[in-house]
mmCIF file of the N, C-alpha and C atoms, coordinates in Angstrom:
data_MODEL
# 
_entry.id   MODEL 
# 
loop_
_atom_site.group_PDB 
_atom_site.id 
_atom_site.type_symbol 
_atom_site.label_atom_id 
_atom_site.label_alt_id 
_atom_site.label_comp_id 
_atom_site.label_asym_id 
_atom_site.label_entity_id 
_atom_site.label_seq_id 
_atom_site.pdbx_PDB_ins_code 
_atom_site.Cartn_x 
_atom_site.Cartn_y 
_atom_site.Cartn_z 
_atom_site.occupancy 
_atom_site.B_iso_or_equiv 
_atom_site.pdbx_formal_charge 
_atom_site.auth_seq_id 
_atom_site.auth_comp_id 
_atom_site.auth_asym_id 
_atom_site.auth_atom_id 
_atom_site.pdbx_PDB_model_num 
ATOM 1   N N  . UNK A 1 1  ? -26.552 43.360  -58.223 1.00 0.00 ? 1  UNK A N  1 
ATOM 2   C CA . UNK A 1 1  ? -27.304 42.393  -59.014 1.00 0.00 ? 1  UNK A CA 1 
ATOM 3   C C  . UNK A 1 1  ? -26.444 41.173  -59.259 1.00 0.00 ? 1  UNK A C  1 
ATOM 4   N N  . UNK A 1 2  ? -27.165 40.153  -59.952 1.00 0.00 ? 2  UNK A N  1 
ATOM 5   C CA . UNK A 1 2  ? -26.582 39.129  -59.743 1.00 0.00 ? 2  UNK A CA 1 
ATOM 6   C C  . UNK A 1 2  ? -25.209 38.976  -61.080 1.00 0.00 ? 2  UNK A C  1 
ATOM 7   N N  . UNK A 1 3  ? -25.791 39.999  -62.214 1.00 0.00 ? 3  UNK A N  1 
ATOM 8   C CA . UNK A 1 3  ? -24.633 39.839  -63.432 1.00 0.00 ? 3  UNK A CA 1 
ATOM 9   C C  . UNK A 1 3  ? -22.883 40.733  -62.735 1.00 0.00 ? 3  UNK A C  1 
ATOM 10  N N  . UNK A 1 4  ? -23.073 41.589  -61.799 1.00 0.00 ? 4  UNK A N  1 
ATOM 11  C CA . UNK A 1 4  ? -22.667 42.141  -60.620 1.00 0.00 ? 4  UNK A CA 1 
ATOM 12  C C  . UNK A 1 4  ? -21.495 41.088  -60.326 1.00 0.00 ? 4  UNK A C  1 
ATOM 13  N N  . UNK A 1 5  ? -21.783 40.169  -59.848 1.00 0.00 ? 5  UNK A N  1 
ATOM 14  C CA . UNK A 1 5  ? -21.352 39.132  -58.883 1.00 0.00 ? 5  UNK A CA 1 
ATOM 15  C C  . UNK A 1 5  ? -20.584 38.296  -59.515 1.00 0.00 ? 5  UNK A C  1 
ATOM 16  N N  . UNK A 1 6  ? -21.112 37.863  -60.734 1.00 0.00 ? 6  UNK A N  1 
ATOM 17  C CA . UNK A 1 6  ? -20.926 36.738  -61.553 1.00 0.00 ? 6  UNK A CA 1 
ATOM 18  C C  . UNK A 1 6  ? -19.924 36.743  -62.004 1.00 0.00 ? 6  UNK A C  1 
ATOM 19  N N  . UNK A 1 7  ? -18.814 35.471  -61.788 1.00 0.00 ? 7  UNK A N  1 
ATOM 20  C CA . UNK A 1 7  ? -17.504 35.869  -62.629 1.00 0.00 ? 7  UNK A CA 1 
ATOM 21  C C  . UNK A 1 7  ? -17.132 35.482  -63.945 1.00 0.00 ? 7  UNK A C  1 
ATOM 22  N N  . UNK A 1 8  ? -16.255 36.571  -64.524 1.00 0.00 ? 8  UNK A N  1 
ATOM 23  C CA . UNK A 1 8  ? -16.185 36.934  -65.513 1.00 0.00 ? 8  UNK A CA 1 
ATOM 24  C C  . UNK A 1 8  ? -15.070 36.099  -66.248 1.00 0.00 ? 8  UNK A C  1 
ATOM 25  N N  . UNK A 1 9  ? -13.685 35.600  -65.302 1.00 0.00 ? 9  UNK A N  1 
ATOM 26  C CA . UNK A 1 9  ? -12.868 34.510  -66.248 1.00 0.00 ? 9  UNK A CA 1 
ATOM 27  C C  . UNK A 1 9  ? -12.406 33.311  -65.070 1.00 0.00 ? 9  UNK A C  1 
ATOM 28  N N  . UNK A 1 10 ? -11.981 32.464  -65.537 1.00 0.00 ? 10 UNK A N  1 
ATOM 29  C CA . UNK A 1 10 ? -11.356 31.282  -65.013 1.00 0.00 ? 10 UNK A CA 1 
ATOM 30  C C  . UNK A 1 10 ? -10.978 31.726  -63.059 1.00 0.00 ? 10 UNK A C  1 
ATOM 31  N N  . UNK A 1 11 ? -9.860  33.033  -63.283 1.00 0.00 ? 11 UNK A N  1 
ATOM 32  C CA . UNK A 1 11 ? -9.142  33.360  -62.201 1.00 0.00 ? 11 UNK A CA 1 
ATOM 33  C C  . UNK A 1 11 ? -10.244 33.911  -61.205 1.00 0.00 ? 11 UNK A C  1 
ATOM 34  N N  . UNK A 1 12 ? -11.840 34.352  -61.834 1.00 0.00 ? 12 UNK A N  1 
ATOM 35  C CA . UNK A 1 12 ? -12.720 34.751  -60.932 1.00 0.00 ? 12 UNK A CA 1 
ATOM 36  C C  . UNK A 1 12 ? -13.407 33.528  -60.062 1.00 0.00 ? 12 UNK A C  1 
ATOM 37  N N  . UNK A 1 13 ? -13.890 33.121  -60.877 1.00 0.00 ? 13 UNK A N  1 
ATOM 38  C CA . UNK A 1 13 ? -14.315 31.818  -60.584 1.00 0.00 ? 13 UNK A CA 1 
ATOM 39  C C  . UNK A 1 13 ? -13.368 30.642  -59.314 1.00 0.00 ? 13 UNK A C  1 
ATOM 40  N N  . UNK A 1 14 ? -12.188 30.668  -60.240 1.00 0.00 ? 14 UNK A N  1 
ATOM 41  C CA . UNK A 1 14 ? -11.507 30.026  -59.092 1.00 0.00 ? 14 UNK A CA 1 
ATOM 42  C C  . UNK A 1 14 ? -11.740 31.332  -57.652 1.00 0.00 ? 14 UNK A C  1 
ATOM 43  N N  . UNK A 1 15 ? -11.517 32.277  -57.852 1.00 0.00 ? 15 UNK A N  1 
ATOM 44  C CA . UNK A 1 15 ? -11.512 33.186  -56.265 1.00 0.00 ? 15 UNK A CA 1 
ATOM 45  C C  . UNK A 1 15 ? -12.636 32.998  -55.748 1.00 0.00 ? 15 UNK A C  1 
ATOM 46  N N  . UNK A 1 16 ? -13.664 32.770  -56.152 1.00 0.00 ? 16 UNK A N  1 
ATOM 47  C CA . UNK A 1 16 ? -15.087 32.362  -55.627 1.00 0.00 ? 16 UNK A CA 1 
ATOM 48  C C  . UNK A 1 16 ? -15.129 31.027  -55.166 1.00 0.00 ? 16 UNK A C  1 
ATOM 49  N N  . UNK A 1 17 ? -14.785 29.895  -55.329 1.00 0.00 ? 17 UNK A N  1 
ATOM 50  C CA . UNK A 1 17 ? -14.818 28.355  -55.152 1.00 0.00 ? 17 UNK A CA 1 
ATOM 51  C C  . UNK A 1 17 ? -13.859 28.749  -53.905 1.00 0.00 ? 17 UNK A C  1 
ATOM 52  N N  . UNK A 1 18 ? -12.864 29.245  -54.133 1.00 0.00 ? 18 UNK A N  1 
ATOM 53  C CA . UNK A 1 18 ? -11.664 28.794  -53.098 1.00 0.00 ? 18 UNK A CA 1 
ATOM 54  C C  . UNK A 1 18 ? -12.613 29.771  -51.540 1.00 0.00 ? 18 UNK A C  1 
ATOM 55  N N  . UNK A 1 19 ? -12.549 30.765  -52.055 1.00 0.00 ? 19 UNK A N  1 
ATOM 56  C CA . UNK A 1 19 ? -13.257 31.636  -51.104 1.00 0.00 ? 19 UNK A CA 1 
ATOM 57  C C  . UNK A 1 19 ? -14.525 30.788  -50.332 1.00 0.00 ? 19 UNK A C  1 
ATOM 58  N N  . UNK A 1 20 ? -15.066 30.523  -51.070 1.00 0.00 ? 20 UNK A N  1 
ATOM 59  C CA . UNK A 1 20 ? -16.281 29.170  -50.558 1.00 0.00 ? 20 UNK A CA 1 
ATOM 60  C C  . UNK A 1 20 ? -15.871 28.291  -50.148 1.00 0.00 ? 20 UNK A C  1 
ATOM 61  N N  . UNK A 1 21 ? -14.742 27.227  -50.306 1.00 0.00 ? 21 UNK A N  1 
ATOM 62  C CA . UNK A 1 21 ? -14.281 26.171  -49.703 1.00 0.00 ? 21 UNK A CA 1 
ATOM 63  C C  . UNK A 1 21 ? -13.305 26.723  -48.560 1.00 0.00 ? 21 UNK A C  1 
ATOM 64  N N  . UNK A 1 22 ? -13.294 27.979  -48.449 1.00 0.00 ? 22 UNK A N  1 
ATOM 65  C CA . UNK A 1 22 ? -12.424 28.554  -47.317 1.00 0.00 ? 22 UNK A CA 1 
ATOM 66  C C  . UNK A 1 22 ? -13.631 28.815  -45.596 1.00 0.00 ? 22 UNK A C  1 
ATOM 67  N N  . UNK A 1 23 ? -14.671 29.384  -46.421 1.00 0.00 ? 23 UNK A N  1 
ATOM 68  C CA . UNK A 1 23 ? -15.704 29.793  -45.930 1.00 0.00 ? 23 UNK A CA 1 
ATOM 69  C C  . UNK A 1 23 ? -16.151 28.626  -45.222 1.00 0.00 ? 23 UNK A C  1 
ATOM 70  N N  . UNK A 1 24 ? -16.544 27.700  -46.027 1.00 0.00 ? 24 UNK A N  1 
ATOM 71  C CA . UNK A 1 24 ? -16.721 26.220  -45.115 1.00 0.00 ? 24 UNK A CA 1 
ATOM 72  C C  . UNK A 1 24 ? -16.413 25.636  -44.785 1.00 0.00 ? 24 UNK A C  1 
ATOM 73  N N  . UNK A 1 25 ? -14.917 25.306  -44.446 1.00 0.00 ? 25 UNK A N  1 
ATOM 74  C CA . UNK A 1 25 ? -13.593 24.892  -43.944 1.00 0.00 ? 25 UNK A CA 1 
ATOM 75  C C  . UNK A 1 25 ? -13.433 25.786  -42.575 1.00 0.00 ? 25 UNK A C  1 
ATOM 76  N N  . UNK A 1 26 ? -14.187 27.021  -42.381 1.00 0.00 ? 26 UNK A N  1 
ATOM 77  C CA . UNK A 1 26 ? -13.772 27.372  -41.293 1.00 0.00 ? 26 UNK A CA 1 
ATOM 78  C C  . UNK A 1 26 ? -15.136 27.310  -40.288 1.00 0.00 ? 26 UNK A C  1 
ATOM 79  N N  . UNK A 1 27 ? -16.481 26.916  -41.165 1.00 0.00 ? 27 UNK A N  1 
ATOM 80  C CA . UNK A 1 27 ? -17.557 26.957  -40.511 1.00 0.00 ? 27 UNK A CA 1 
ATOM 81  C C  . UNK A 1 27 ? -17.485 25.258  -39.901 1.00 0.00 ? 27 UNK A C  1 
ATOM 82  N N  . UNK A 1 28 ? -16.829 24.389  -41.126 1.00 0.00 ? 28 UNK A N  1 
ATOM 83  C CA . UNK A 1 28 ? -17.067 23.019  -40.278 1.00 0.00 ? 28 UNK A CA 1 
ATOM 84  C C  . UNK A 1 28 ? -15.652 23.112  -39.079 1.00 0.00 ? 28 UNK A C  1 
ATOM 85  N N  . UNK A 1 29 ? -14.476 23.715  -39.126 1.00 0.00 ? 29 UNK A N  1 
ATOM 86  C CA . UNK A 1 29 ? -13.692 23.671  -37.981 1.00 0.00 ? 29 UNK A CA 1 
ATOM 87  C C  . UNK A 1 29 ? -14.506 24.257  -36.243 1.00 0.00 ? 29 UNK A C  1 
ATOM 88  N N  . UNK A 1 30 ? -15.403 25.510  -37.086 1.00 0.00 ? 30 UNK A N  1 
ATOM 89  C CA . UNK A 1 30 ? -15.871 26.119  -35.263 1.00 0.00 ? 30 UNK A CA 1 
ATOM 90  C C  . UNK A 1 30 ? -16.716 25.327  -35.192 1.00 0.00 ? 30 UNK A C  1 
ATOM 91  N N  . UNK A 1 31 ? -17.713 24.339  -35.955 1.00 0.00 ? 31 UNK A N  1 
ATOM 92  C CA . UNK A 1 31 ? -18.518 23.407  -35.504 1.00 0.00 ? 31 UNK A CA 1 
ATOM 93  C C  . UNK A 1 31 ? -17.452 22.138  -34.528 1.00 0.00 ? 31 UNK A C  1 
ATOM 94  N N  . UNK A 1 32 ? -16.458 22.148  -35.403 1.00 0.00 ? 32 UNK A N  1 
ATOM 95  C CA . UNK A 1 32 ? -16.013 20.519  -34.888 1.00 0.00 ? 32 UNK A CA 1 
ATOM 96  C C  . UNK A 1 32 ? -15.395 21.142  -33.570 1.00 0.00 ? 32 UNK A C  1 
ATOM 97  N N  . UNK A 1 33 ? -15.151 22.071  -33.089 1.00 0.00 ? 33 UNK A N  1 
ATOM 98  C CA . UNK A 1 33 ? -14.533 22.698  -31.946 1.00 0.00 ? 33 UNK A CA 1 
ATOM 99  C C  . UNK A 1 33 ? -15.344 22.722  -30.860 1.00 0.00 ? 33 UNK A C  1 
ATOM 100 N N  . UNK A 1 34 ? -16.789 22.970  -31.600 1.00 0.00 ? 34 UNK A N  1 
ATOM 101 C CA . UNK A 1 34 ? -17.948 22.875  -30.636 1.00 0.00 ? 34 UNK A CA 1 
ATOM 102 C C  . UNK A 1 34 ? -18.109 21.417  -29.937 1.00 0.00 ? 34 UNK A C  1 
ATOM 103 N N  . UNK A 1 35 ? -18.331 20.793  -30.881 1.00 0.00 ? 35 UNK A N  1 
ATOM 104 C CA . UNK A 1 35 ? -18.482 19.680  -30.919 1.00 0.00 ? 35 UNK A CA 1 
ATOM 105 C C  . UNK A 1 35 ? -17.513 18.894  -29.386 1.00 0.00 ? 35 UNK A C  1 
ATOM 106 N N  . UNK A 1 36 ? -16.288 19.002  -29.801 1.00 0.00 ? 36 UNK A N  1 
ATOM 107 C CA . UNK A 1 36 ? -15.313 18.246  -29.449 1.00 0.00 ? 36 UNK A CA 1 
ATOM 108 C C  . UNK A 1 36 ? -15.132 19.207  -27.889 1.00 0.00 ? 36 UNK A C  1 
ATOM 109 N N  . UNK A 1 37 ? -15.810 20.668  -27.759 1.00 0.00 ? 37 UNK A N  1 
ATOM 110 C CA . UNK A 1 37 ? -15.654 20.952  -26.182 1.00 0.00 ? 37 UNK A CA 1 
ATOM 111 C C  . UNK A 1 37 ? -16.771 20.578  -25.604 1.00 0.00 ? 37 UNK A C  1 
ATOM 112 N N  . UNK A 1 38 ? -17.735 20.497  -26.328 1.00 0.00 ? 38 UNK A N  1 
ATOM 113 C CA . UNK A 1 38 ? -19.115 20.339  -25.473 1.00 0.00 ? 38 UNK A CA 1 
ATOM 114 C C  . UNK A 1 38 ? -18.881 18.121  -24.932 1.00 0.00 ? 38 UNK A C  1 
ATOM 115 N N  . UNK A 1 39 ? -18.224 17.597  -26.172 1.00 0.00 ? 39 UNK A N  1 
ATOM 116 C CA . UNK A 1 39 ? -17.896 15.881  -25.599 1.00 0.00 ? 39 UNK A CA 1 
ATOM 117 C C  . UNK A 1 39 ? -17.029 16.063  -24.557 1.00 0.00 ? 39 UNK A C  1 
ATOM 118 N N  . UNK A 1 40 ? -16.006 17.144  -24.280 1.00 0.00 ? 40 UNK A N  1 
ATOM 119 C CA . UNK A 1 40 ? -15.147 16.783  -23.265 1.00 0.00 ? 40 UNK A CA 1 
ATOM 120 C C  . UNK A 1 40 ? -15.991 17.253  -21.887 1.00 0.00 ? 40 UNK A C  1 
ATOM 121 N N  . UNK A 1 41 ? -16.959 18.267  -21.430 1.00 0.00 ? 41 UNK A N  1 
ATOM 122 C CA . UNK A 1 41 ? -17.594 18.599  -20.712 1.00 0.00 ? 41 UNK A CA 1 
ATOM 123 C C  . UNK A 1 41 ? -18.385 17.835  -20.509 1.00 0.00 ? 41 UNK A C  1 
ATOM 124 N N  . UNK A 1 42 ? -19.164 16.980  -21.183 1.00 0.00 ? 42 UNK A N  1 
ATOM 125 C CA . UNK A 1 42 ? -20.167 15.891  -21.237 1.00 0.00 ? 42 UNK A CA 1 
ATOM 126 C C  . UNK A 1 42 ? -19.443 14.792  -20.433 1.00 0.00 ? 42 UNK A C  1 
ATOM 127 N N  . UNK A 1 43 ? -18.108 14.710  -20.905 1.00 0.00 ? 43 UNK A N  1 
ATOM 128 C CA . UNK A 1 43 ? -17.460 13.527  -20.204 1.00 0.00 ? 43 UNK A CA 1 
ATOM 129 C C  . UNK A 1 43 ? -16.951 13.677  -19.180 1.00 0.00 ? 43 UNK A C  1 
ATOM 130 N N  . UNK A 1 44 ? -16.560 14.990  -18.480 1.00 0.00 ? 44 UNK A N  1 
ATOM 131 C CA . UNK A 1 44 ? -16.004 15.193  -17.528 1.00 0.00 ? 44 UNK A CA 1 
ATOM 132 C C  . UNK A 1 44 ? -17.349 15.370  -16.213 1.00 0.00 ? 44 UNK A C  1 
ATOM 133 N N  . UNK A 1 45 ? -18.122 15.791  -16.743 1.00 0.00 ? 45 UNK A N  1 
ATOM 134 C CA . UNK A 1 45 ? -19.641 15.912  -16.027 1.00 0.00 ? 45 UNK A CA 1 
ATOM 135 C C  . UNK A 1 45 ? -20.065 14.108  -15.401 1.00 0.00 ? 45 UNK A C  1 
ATOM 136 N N  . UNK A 1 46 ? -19.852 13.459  -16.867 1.00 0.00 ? 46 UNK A N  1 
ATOM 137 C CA . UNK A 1 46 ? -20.365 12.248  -16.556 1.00 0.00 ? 46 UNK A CA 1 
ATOM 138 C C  . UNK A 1 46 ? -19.139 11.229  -15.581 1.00 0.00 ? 46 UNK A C  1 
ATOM 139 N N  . UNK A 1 47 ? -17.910 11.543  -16.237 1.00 0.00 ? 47 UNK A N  1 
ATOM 140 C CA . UNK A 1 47 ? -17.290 10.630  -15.039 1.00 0.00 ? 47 UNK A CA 1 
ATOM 141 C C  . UNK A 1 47 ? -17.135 11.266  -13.372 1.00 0.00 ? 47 UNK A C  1 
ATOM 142 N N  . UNK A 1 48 ? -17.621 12.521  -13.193 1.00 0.00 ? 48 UNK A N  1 
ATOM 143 C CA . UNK A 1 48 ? -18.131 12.810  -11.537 1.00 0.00 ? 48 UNK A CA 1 
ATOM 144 C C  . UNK A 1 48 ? -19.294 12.121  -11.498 1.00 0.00 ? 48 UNK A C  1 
ATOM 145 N N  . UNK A 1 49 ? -20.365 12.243  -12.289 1.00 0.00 ? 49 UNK A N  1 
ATOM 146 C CA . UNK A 1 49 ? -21.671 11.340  -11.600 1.00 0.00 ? 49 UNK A CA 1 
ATOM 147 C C  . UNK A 1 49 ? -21.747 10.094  -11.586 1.00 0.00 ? 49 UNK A C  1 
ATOM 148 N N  . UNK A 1 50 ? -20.766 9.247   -12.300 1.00 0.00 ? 50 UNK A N  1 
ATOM 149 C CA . UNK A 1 50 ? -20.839 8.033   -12.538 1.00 0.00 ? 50 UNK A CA 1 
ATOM 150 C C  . UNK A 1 50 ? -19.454 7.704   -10.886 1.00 0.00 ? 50 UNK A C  1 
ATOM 151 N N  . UNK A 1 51 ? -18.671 8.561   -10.796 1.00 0.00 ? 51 UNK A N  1 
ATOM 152 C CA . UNK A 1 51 ? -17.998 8.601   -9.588  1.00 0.00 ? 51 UNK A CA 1 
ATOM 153 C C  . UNK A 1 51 ? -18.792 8.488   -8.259  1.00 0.00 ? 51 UNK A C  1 
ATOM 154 N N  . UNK A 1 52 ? -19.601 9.024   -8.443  1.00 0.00 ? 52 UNK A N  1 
ATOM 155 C CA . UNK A 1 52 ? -20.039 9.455   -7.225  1.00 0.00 ? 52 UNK A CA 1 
ATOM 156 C C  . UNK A 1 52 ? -21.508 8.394   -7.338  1.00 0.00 ? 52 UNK A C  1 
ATOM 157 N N  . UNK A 1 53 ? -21.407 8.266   -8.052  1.00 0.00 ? 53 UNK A N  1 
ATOM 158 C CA . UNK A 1 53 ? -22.603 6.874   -8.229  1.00 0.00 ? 53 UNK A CA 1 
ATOM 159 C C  . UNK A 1 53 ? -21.941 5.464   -7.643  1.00 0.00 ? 53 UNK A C  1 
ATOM 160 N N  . UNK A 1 54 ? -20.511 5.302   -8.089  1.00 0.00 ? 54 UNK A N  1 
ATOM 161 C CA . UNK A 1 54 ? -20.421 4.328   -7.538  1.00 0.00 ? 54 UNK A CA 1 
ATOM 162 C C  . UNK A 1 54 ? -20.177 4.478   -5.965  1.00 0.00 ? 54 UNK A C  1 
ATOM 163 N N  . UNK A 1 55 ? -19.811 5.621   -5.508  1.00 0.00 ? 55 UNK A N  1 
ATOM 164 C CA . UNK A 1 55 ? -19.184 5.739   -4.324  1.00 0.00 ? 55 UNK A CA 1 
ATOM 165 C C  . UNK A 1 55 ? -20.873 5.593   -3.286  1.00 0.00 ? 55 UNK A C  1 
ATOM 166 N N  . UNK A 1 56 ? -21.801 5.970   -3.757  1.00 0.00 ? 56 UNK A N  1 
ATOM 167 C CA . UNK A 1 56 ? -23.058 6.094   -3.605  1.00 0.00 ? 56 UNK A CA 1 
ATOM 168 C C  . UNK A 1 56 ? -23.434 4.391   -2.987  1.00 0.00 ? 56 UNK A C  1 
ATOM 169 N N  . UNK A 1 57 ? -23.158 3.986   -3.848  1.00 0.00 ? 57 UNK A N  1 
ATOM 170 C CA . UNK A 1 57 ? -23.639 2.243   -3.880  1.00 0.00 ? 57 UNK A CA 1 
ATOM 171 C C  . UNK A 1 57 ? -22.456 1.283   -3.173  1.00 0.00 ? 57 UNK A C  1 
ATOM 172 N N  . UNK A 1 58 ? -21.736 1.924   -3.278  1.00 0.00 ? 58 UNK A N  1 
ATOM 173 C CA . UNK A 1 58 ? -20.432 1.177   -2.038  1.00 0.00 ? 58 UNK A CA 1 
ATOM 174 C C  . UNK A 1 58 ? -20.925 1.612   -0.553  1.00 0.00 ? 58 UNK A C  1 
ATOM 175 N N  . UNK A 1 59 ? -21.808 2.929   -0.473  1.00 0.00 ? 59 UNK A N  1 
ATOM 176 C CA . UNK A 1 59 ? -21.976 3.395   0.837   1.00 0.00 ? 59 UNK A CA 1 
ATOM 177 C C  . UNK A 1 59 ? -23.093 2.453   1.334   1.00 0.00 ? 59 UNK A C  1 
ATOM 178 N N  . UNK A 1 60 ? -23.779 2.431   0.668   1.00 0.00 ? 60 UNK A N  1 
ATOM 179 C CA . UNK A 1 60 ? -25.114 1.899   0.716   1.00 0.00 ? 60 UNK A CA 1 
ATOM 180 C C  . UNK A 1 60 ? -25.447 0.081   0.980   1.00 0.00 ? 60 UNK A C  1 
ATOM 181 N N  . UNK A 1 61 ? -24.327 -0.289  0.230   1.00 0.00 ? 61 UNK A N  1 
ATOM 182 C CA . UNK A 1 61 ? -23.597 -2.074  0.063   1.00 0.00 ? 61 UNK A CA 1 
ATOM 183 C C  . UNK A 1 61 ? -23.029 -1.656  1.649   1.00 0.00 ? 61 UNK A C  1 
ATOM 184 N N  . UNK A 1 62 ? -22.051 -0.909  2.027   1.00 0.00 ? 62 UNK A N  1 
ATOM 185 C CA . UNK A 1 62 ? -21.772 -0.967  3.602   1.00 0.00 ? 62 UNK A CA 1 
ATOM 186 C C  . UNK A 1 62 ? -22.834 -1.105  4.477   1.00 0.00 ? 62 UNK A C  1 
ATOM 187 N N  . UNK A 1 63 ? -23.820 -0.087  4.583   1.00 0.00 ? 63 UNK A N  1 
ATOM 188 C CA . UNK A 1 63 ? -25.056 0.239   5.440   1.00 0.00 ? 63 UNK A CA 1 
ATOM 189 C C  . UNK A 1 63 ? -25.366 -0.897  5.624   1.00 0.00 ? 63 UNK A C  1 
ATOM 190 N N  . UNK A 1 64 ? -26.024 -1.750  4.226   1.00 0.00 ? 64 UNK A N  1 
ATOM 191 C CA . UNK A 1 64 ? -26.680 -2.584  4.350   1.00 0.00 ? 64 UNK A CA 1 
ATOM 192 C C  . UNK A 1 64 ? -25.940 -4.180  4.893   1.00 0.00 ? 64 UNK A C  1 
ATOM 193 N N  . UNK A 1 65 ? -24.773 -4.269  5.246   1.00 0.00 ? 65 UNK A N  1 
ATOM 194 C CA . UNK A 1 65 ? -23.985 -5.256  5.541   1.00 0.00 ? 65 UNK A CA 1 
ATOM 195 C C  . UNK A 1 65 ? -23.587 -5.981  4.054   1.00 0.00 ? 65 UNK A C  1 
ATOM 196 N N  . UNK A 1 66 ? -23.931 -5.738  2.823   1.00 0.00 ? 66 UNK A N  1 
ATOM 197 C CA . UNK A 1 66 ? -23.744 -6.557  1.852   1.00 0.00 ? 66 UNK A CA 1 
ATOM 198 C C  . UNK A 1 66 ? -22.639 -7.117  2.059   1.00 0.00 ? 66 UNK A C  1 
ATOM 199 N N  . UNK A 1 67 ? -21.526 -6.630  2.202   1.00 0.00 ? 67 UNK A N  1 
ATOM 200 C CA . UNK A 1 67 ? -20.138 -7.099  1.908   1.00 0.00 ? 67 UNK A CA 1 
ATOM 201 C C  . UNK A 1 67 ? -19.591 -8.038  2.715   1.00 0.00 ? 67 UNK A C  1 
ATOM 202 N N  . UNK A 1 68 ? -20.526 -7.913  3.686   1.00 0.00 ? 68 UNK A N  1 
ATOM 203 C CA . UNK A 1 68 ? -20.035 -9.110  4.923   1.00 0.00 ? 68 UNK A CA 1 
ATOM 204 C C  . UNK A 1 68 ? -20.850 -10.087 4.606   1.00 0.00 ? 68 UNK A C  1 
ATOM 205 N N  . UNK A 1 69 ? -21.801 -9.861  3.498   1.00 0.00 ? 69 UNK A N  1 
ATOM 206 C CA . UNK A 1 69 ? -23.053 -11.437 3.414   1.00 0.00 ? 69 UNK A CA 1 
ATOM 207 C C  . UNK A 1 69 ? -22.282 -11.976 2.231   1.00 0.00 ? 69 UNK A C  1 
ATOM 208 N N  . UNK A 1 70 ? -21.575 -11.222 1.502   1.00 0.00 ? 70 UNK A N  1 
ATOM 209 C CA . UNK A 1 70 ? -20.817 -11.890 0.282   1.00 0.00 ? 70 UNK A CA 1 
ATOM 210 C C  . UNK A 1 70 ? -19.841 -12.418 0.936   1.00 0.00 ? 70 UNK A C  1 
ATOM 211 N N  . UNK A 1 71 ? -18.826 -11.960 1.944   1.00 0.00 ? 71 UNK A N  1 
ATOM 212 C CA . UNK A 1 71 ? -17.991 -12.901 2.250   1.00 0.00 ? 71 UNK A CA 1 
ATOM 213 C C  . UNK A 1 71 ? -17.986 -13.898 2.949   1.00 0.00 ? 71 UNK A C  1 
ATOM 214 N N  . UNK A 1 72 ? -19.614 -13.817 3.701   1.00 0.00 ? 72 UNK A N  1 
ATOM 215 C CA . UNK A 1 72 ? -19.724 -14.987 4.342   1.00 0.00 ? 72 UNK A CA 1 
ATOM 216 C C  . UNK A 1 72 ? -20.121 -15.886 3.798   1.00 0.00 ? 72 UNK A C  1 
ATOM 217 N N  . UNK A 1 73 ? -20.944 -15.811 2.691   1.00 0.00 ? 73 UNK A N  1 
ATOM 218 C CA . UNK A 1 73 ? -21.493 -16.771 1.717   1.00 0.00 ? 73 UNK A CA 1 
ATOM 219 C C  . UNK A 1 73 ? -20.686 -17.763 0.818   1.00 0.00 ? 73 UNK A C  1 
ATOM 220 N N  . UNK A 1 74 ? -19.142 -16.894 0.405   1.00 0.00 ? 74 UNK A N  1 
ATOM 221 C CA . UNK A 1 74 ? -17.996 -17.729 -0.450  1.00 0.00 ? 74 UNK A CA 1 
ATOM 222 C C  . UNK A 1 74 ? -17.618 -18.824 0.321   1.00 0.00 ? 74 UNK A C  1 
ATOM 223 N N  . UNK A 1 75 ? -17.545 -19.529 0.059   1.00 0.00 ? 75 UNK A N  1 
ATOM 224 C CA . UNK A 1 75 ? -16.920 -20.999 1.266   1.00 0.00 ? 75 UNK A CA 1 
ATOM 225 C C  . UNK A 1 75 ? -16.269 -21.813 -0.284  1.00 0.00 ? 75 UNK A C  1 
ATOM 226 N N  . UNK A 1 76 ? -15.212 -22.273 0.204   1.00 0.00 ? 76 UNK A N  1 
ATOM 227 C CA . UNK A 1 76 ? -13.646 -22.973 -0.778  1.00 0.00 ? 76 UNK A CA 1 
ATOM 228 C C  . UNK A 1 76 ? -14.622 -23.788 -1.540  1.00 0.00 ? 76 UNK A C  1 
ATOM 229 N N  . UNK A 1 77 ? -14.372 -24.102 -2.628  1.00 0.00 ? 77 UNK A N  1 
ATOM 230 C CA . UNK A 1 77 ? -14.746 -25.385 -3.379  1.00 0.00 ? 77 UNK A CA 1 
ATOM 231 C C  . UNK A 1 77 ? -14.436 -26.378 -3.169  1.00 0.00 ? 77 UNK A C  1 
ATOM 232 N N  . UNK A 1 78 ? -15.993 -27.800 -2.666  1.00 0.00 ? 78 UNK A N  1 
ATOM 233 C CA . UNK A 1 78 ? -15.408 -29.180 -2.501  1.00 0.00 ? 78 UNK A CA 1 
ATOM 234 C C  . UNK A 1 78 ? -15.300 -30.086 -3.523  1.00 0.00 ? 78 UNK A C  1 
ATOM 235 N N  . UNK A 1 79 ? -14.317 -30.893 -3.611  1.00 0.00 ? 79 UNK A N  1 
ATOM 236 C CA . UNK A 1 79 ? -14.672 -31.890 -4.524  1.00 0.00 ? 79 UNK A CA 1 
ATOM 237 C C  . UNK A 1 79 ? -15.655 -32.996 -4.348  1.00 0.00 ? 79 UNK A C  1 
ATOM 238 N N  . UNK A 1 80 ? -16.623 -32.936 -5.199  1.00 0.00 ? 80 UNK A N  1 
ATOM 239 C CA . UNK A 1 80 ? -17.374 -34.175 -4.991  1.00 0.00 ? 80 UNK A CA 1 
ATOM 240 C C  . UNK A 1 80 ? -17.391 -35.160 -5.269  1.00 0.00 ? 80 UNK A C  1 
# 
């Protein structure tokens, strides 16, 4: 019951608070653990697709001759 539970002097009370701020001190650490493996997987996921994205569009800029229409297009600056 709840009169059971309830503490009875100062030194109970404090064992209950601390016990509780222990309790949630270790629930927000396995959260922030979560947290902080699931961002590094997220990021390691994303810099292969963003890798391979660019490597994707460099292939594709080849195919298509882009790189030779950009360099043929730059010509020196004249003064006018």
């Amino acid at each position: 019951t709840m009169a059971e539970t309830d503490p009875k002097t100062v030194q109970d009370l404090t064992a209950v608070v601390q016990t509780l701020l222990q309790q949630m001190q270790d629930k927000f650490q396995t959260m922030s653990d979560q947290i902080i493996g699931r961002n590094i997987l997220f990021l390691k996921s994303d810099s292969c697709r963003i890798d391979d994205l660019e490597k994707n569009i460099a292939d594709l800029m080849t195919q298509a001759g882009v790189e030779e229409l950009e360099g043929e297009n730059k010509t020196p600056a004249t003064n006018k």
